[in-house]
ROKE-731094 format. One record per residue (C-alpha): z, x, y. Coordinates in steps of 0.5 Angstrom, whole numbers, padded with zeros to 4 digits, always signed. Example, Ala and Ser with C-alpha at 12.3 -4.5 7.8 and 13.67 -1.06 7.14 Angstrom:
REM residues 2
+0016+0025-0009;+0014+0027-0002;
This chain:
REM residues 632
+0024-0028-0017;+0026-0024-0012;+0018-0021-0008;+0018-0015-0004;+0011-0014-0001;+0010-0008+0004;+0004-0007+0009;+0005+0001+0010;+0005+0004+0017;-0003+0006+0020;-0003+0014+0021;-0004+0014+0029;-0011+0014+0031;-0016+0010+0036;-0016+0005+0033;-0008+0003+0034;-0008+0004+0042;-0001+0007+0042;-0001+0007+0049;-0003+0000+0050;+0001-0003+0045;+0008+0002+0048;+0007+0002+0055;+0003-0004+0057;+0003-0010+0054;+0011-0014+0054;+0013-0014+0047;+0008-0013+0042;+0008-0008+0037;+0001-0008+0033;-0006-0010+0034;-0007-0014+0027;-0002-0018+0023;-0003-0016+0015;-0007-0023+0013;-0008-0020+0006;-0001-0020+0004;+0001-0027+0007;-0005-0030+0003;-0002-0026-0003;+0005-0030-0001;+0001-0036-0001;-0001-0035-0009;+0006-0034-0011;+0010-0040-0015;+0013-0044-0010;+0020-0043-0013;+0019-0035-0012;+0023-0032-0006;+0018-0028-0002;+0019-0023+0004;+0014-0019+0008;+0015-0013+0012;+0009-0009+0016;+0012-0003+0017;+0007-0002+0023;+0013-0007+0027;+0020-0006+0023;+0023-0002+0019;+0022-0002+0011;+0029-0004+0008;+0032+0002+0004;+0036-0003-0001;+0032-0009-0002;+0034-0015-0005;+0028-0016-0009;+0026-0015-0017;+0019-0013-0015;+0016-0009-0010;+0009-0009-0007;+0005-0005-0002;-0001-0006-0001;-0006-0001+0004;-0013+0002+0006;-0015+0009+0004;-0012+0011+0011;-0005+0009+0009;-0006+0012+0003;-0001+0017+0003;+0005+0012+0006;+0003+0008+0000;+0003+0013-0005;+0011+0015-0001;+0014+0008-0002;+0011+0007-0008;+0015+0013-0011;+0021+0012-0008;+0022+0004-0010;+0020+0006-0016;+0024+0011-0016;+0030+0006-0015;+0029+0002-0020;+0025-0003-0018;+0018-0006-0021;+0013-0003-0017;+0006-0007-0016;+0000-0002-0012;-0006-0006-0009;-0010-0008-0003;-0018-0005-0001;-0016+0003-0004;-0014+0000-0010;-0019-0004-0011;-0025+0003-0009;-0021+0007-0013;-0016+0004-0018;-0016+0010-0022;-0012+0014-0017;-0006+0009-0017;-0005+0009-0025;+0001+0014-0025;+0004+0012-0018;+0006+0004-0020;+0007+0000-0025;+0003-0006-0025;-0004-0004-0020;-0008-0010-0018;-0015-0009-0016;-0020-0013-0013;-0019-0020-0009;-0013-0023-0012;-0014-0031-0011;-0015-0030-0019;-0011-0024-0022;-0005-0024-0017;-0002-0031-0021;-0004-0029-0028;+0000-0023-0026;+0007-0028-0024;+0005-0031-0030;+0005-0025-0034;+0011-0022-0030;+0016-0029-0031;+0015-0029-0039;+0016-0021-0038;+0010-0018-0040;+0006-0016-0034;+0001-0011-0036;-0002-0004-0033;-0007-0006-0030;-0010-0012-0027;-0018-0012-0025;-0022-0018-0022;-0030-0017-0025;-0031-0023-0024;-0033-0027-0017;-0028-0031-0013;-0030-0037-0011;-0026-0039-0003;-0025-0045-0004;-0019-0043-0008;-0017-0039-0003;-0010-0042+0000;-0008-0042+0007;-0004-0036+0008;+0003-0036+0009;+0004-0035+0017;+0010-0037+0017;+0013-0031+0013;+0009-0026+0019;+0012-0024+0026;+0006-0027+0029;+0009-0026+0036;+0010-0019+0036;+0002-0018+0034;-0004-0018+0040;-0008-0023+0035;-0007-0027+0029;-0012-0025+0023;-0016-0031+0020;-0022-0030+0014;-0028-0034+0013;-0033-0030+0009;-0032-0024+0005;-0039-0021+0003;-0045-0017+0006;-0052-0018+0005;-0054-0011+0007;-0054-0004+0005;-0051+0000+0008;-0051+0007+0004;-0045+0009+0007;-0040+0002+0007;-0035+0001+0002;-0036-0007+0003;-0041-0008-0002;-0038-0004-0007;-0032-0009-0007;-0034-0015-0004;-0042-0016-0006;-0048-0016-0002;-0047-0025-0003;-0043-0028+0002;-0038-0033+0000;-0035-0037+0005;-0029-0042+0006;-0030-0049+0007;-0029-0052+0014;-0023-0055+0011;-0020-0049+0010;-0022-0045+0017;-0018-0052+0020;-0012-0052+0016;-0011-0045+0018;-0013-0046+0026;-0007-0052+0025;-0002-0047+0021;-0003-0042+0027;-0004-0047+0033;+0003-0050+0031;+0004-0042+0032;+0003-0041+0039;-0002-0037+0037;-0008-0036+0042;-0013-0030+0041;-0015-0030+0034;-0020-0024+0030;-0023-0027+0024;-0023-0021+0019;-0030-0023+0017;-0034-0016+0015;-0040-0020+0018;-0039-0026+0020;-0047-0028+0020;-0048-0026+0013;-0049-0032+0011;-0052-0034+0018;-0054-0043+0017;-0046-0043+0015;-0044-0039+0020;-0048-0044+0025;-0044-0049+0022;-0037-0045+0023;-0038-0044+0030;-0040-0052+0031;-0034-0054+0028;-0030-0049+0031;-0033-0051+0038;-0031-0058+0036;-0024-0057+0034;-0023-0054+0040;-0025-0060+0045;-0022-0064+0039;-0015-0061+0040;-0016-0059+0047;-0013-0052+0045;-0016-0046+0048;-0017-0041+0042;-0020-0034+0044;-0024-0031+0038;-0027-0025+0036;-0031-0022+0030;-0034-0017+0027;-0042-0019+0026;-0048-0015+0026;-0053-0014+0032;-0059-0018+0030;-0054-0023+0032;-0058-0021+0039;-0065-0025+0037;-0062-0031+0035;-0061-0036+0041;-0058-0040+0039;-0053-0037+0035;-0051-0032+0041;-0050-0040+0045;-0046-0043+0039;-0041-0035+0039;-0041-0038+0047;-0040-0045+0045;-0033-0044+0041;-0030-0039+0046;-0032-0032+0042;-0030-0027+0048;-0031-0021+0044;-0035-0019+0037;-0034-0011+0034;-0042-0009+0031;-0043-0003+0028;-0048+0000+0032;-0048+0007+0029;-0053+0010+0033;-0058+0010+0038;-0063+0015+0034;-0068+0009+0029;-0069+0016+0023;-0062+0016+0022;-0061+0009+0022;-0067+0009+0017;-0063+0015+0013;-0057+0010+0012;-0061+0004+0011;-0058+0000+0016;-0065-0004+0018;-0062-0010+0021;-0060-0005+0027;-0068-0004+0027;-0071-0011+0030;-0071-0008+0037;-0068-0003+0041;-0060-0003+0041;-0059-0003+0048;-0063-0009+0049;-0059-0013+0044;-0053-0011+0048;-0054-0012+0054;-0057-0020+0051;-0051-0020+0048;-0047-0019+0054;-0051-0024+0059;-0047-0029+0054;-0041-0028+0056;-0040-0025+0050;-0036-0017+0051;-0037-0011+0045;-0033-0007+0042;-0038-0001+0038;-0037+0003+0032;-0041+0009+0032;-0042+0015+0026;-0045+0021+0028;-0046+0026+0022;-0052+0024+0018;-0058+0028+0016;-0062+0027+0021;-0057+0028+0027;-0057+0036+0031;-0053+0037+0035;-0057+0034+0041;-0055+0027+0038;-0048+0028+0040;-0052+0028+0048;-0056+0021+0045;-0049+0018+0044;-0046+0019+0050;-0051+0017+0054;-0052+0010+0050;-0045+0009+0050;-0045+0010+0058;-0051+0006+0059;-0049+0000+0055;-0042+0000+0058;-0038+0000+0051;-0031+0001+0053;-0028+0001+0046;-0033+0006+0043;-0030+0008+0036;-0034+0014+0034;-0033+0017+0027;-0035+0023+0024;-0039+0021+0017;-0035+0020+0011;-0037+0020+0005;-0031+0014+0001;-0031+0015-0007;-0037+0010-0011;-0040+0008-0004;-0048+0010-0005;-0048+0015+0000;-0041+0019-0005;-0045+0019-0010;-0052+0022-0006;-0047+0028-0004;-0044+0028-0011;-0051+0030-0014;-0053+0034-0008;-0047+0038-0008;-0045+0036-0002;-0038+0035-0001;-0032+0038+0001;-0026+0038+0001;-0021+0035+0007;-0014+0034+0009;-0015+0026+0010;-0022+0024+0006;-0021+0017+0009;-0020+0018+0016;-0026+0018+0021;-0023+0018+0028;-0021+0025+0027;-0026+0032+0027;-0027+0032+0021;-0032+0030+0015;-0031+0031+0007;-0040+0033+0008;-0043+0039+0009;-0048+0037+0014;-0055+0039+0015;-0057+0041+0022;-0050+0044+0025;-0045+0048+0021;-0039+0044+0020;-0034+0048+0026;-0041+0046+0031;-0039+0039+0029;-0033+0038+0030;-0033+0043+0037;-0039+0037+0039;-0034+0031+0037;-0029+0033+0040;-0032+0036+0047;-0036+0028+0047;-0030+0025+0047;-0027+0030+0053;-0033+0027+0056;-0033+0020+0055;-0025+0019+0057;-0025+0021+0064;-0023+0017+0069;-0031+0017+0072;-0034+0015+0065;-0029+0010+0065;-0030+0006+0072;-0038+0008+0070;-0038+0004+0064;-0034-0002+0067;-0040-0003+0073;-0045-0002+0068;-0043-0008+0063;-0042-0013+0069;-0049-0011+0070;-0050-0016+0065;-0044-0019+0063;-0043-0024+0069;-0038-0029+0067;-0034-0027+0061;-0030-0032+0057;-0025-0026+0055;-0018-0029+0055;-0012-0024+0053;-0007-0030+0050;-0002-0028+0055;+0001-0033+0060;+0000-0032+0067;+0007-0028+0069;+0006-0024+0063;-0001-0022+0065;+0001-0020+0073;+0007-0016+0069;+0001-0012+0065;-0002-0012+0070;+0004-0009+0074;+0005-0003+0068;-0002-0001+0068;-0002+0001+0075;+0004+0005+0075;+0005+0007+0067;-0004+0008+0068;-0007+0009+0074;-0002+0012+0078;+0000+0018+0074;-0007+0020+0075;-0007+0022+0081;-0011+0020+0087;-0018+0022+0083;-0016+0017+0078;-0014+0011+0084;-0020+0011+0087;-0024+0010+0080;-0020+0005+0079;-0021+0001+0086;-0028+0002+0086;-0028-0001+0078;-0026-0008+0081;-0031-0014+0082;-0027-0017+0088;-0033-0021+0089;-0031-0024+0082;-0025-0024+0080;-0026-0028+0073;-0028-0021+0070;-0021-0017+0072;-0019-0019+0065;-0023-0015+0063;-0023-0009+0068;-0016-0009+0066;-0016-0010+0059;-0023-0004+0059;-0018+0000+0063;-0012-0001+0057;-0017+0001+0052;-0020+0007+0055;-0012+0010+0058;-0011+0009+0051;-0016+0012+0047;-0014+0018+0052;-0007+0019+0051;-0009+0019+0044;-0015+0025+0044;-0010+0028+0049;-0004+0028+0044;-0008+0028+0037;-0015+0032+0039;-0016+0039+0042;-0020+0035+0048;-0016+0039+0052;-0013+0046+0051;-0007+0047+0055;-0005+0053+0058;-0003+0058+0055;+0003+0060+0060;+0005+0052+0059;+0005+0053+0052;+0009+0060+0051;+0014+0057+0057;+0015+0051+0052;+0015+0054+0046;+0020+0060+0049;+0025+0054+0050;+0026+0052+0044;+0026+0059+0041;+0031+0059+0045;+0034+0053+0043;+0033+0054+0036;+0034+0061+0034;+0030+0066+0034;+0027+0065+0027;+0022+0060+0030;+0017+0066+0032;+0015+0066+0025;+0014+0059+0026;+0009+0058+0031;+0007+0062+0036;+0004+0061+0042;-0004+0061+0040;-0002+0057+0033;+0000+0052+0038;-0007+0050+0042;-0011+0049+0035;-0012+0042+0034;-0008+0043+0027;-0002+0040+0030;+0003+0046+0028;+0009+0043+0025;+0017+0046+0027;+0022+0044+0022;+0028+0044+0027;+0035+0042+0024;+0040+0036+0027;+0046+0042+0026;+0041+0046+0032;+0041+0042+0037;+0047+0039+0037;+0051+0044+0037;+0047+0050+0040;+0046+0049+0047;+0047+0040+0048;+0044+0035+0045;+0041+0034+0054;+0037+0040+0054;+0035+0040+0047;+0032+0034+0049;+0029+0036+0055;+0025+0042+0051;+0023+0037+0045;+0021+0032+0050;+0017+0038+0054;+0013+0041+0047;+0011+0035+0046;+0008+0033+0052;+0004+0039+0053;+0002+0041+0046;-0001+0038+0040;+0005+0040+0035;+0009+0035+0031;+0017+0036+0028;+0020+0035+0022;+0028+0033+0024;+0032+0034+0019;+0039+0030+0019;+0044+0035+0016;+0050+0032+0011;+0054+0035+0016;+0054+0031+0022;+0057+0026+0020;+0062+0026+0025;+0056+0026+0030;+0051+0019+0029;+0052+0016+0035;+0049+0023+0038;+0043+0023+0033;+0042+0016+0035;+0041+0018+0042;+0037+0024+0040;+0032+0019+0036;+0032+0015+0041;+0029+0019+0046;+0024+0023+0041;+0021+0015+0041;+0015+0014+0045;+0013+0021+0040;+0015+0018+0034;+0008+0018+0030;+0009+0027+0031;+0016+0026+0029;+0018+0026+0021;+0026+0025+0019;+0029+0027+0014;+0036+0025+0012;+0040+0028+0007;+0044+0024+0002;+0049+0023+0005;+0047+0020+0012;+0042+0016+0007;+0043+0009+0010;+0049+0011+0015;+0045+0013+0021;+0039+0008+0023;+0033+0011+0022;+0026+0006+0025;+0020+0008+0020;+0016+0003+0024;+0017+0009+0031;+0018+0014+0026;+0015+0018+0020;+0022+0017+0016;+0020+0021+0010;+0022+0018+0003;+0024+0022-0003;+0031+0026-0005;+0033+0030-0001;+0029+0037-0004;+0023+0034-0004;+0024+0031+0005;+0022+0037+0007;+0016+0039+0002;+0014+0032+0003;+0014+0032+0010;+0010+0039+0010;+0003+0036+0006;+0003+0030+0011;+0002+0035+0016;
C-alpha cells in the first residue's frame, strides 16, 4: 500500500513568524515539524510505503503516487484540510480526515472523507490498515478508550525534513489535570497524564542526535502534570545529555506553579531547558477564577516570572483577553504586565469558545455565541462571544491599539532590559553554527533593524548587554520575534491605517493596470479596513496590458502598504507565456500567504505553482474563483 499523509498549510499568524522564518533565519521554512503524522508513519506496517508532505515547506503534489490519502490538522487549518480533502477525493483517491479537529469535532468531517479518524491513533490507526488491506475500512474510526504510551513508537523522523524546521518536536505526555473552561485538551486528552517510559524519550533523543538535531520543543501540553515523573524526565535527560556529551536545548509548555517548586525550576536548568511557553492568561485573579485556571493563583504571576527567569530559564507567554470579568481597562493591565515581566513572545488572543470545551457549552446555554469567519482562530480581532462589558467593535478596536502599542521599537528594547533584570545567564541556545548566527545576526540588522531608520538603531544599540555578551542570543533572537510579530500586525491587522493619499495612489495604479472595472471592486476606503479586501486580477491583464515589469511593481507597492489580498487567476490562454508567470510569481513570493492562485485546466500542472508560499486554490476551474472568495 501506497500512503500519502499531508499536514496542510497554517493560515498566516504570529505564531508562524513569517518574517523571521523568510528573511532571517538561512534555510528554514517552519517553526515545528508535523510529529503527529511521523508518529502515525510509524504505526503502519512495515511493507506499507509511506510519504509525508508538510504543506507549510513544500508543495502538495498534484498527482500523488498513492492508493491513500491522509490529511490531518487543527481547527485553524480547518479550511485547507476541508480543500485537500476534496480535491484528492475528487481525483479518486481514498481519502482519510484526522488530527486534533477531527478528533473535537468528528461530526464535521463525515462528508469530506471516506474514513474519519478521530481520537489518539496508537490503537484505531492499525485496526484501520488492517481494515483497509482486506478492503473493508469502515467510516469512521473513534478511540473512547485511553491510550496507554508505552505503545507509542518512535516517530518516523526519517521521513521528516528536519533540517528545514527551526526545531524537532518530541512528546513525553499527554493529558492535563487542570480545568481550565476554555482548553480543548481535556476534552481530547483527559485530566490524567500519561507518560512515555524513559526508554522511549532516549530512543527518540538517539533517532534525532543521529539527525544533527539540536534544539528540541517537547509538545507536551504540560510537561509538569504528572510532576514526580516530570522529576524524573528531567534527571534523565540531564543525564543523557552528559552521557552522550550532546548539547541538546529544550523547550516546553508547563504551567506557572512551576515558579514554586525549586527543585523542579533547578532539574529544567540541569537539562538545558532554555526556554518554556505558560499559559499566563491574565494578570487580573477574577478572571482567572472566572476561567478556573487555579494553578495561576498560588502568587502573583509577575513574581513567578521573574523567579523563573533567575533560572536561567526565558518565557514565551500566552495571553487571553475577552472573559466575563475583563473591560476595557483589562487591555491597559495586559500591556503594562507584559511590559513589566519583559515577555517578548506575548501571544494575545481574544477569547474563543471551541465546540465541546466548558466554556462552548456555558455560551451555548447563556445564548452567547456568534458567528465568525474563522471560530478557531485566536490571533486575529475577533471572537464567536458576545462579551459582557465592552461591545465587541470596542474589543476588537482595544486589541488591536494593544498591539500597536506592544510592537514599537521602544516596547521592544524596554521589555529586553527589563527580562535581564532578572535573567542573568541564559542557557538559550539557538542550534545554529557559529557562521550561521554571525549570518543571522548579519540579516537582522540590515532586513530589521536598518530599515527602521535611526529611531529604531538606536533602540537597538541601547538594548544590547556589551557588558555581558552571553545574552546577545537572546537580544537577538527577542528582536527576531518582536520585528516579526510586527510585520505581521502590520500586514494582517488594522494597527495601522495607511494614508489615505498612499492608498488611493497604489489603488489607481492598478486601476490603471487592470481596467477600470476595478472601482467597482475596491475603493480607496474599503482598502484601510482590516478586512482584507480581495482583488481578483487576471494573468491575460497583467502580461498583456501594460508589461509584466510594471504590473509587478504595482502588485508589489499594494501589498506593502495595505492590507489587501489578490486572487491571481492564470488563464488557459497563456500558454505560450509560462516563463513570464513564473517570474510573475516569483516576485509576488515574499506576499504569498495574501496571494490565492487559480489555474485553469489547462495550465493544471504545466505551470509551477508552490502551495507552501502560496495559497493555490484546489478545486475545478468553476469553483477556484468562488473558493478563493470564502477564504477571504
Amino acid at each position: 500500500m501506497r500512503l500519502l499523509l499531508i499536514n496542510p498549510k497554517f493560515p498566516e499568524s504570529f505564531w508562524s513568524f513569517k518574517w523571521a522564518i523568510n528573511d532571517v533565519l538561512p534555510g528554514k521554512r517552519a517553526i515545528n515539524p508535523p510529529l503527529g503524522l511521523a508518529t502515525l508513519a510509524a504505526l503502519c506496517p512495515k511493507d506499507w510505503q509511506v510519504e509525508i508532505v508538510d504543506e507549510n515547506i513544500e508543495a502538495v503534489p498534484l498527482a500523488p503516487e498513492a492508493d491513500i490519502v491522509g490529511v490531518c490538522g487543527m481547527g485553524v487549518q480547518l479550511p485547507r484540510q476541508r480543500e485537500l480533502l476534496a480535491y484528492y477525493r475528487g481525483l479518486g483517491y481514498y481519502v482519510v480526515a484526522g488530527g486534533s479537529y477531527a478528533s473535537l469535532c468528528r461530526e464535521e468531517y463525515s462528508s469530506l472523507a471516506d474514513t474519519v479518524v478521530a481520537g489518539e491513533a496508537e490503537y484505531i490507526w492499525k485496526e484501520f490498515c488492517r481494515d483497509y488491506s482486506r478492503g473493508s475500512p469502515k467510516p469512521l474510526y473513534h478511540e473512547d478508550g485511553t491510550v496507554d504510551l508505552t505503545d507509542s513508537p518512535v516517530p518516523r523522523f526519517d521521513l521528516l525534513k528536519l533540517e528545514r524546521y527551526s526545531y524537532a518536536a518530541l512528546q513525553y505526555s499527554r493529558g492535563c489535570p487542570y480545568r481550565c473552561e476554555f482548553c480543548d485538551i481535556i476534552v481530547m486528552f483527559g485530566r490524567k497524564p500519561r507518560v512515555k517510559s524513559l526508554e522511549q524519550v532516549s530512543g527518540e533523543l538517539d533517532e534525532l542526535r543521529k539527525a544533527g538535531v539540536r534544539s528540541v520543543f517537547f509538545v507536551d501540553d504540560n510537561m509538569i502534570g504528572d510532576r514526580p515523573r516530570a522529576k524524573e524526565l528531567l534527571r534523565f535527560l540531564a543525564r543523557y545529555q552528559e552521557q552522550h556529551r550532546y548539547n541538546f536545548s529544550f523547550g516546553t509548555e508547563a504551567s506557572i506553579n512551576m515558579a514554586q517548586d525549586p527543585e523542579l525550576l533547578e532539574l529544567f536548568r540541569a537539562a538545558n531547558f532554555g526556554w518554556v511557553f505558560i499559559g499566563i492568561e491574565s494578570p487580573d485573579p477574577a478572571s482567572l477564577k472566572e476561567t478556573l485556571k487555579t494553578q495561576n493563583l498560588h502568587e502573583d504571576a509577575l513574581t513567578s516570572i521573574r523567579r523563573i527567569y533567575t533560572y536561567d530559564i526565558d518565557i514565551l507567554g500566552g495571553f487571553i483577553i475577552g472573559f466575563d470579568n475583563d473591560t476595557l481597562e483589562t487591555f491597559d493591565r495586559q500591556y503594562e504586565f507584559i511590559m513589566a515581566s519583559g515577555i517578548q513572545s506575548a501571544m494575545i488572543g481574544l477569547l474563543i469558545a471551541l465546540p465541546h470545551t466548558p466554556l462552548y457549552e456555558r455560551m451555548q446555554r447563556e445564548g452567547r455565541l456568534r458567528p465568525v469567519k474563522d471560530p478557531t482562530n485566536n490571533t486575529r480581532p475577533q471572537s464567536n462571544i458576545v462579551p459582557k462589558n465592552m461591545t465587541h467593535d470596542e474589543m476588537d478596536a482595544a486589541y488591536q491599539e494593544l498591539y500597536d502599542r506592544l510592537l514599537t521599537d521602544g516596547a521592544i528594547a524596554r521589555r529586553i532590559r527589563n527580562k535581564f533584570r532578572y535573567l542573568r545567564a541564559p542557557s538559550y541556545q539557538s542550534g545554529f553554527s557559529v557562521f550561521q548566527q554571525l549570518e543571522i545576526i548579519v540579516r537582522l540588522v540590515v532586513k530589521g533593524i536598518l530599515p527602521g531608520g535611526f529611531s529604531r538603531v538606536l533602540h537597538f544599540l541601547a538594548s544590547l548587554p556589551i557588558f555581558y555578551p552571553s545574552r546577545i542570543p537572546i537580544v537577538i533572537s527577542d528582536w527576531i520575534i518582536g520585528l516579526s510579530m510586527r510585520q505581521f500586525a502590520l500586514h494582517h491587522m488594522a494597527v495601522k491605517v495607511p494614508k489615505t493619499t498612499a492608498v488611493d495612489r497604489h489603488l489607481a495604479a492598478v486601476q490603471a493596470l487592470v481596467g477600470g472595472d476595478m472601482k467597482e471592486r475596491l475603493s480607496s476606503r474599503a482598502m484601510t479596513q482590516a478586512a482584507e479586501p480581495n482583488l481578483v486580477i487576471s494573468s491575460s491583464d497583467l502580461l498583456q496590458r501594460r508589461g509584466l515589469r510594471r504590473a509587478i511593481r504595482c502588485l508589489r507597492r499594494v501589498m506593502k502598504h495595505t492590507h489587501a489580498s489578490i486572487t491571481l487567476r492564470l488563464d488557459s490562454h497563456q500558454t505560450t507565456k509560462l516563463k513570464q508567470i513564473e517570474h510573475l510569481l516569483k516576485r509576488l513570493a515574499r506576499y504569498g500567504d495574501r496571494v490565492f492562485v487559480v489555474v485553469d485546466d489547462n495550465l493544471w500542472g504545466r505551470v509551477t505553482v508552490d502551495s507552501s508560499v502560496f495559497n493555490l486554490v484546489m478545486a475545478r476551474t468553476d469553483e477556484r474563483i468562488s473558493t478563493a472568495s470564502l477564504h477571504k
